[in-house]
N, C-alpha and C positions, 0 to 999 in steps of 0.2 A: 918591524917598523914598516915593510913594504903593506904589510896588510893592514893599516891603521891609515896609510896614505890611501890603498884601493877605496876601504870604508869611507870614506873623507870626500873622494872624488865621487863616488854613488850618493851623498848623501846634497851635496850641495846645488847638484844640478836640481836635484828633486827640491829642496827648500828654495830656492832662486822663483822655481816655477810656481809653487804656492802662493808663495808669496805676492808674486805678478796676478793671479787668478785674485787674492783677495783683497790688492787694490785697485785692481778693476772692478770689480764687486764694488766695494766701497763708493767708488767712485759714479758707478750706474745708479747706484740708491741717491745719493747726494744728488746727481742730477736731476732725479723724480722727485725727490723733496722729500723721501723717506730715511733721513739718517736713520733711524733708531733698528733697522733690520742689518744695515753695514757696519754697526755697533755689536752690532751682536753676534756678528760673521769673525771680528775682532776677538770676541770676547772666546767665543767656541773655539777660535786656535789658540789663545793662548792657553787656554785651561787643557785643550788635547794633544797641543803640542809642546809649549815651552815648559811648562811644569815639569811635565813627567821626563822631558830631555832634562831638568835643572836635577829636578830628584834625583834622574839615575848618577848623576856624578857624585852624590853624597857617597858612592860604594870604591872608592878611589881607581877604578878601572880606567886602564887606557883609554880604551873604548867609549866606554863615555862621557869623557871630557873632548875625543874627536865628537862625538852627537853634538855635545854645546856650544860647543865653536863651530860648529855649519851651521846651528841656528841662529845663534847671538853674533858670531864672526871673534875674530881675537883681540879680545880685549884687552888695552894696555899694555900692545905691541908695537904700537907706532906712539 
């Protein structure tokens, strides 16, 4: 369990800060008037990040059901 908490803590700070990078991002293009390249910064992390974090819980591991919840957070816990 301790090591599922370590994984969990490494995994969130680094998704926090992405996440922070690609609404800035977003948000630089919007102010040029170029949505359609901050659409597509969107589009590049969901496909290289949520996915393959959603896929790997298909294999019922501990492990990555912690990946999906530091990406997605926990859902239908509050």
């Amino acid at each position: 369990m301790i090591r599922i908490g370590v994984l969990y803590l490494w995994i969130v700070p680094v998704s926090f800060g992405m996440a922070g990078m690609v609404m800035v991002i977003n948000a630089a293009f919007n102010g040029l008037g170029q949505p359609l390249p901050g659409v597509a910064v969107s589009i590049i992390r969901m496909v290289l990040v949520y996915l393959p974090a959603e896929y790997s819980t298909g294999s019922g591991s501990e492990t990555s059901s912690v990946i999906t919840v530091a990406f997605d957070g926990p859902k239908g816990v509050l």
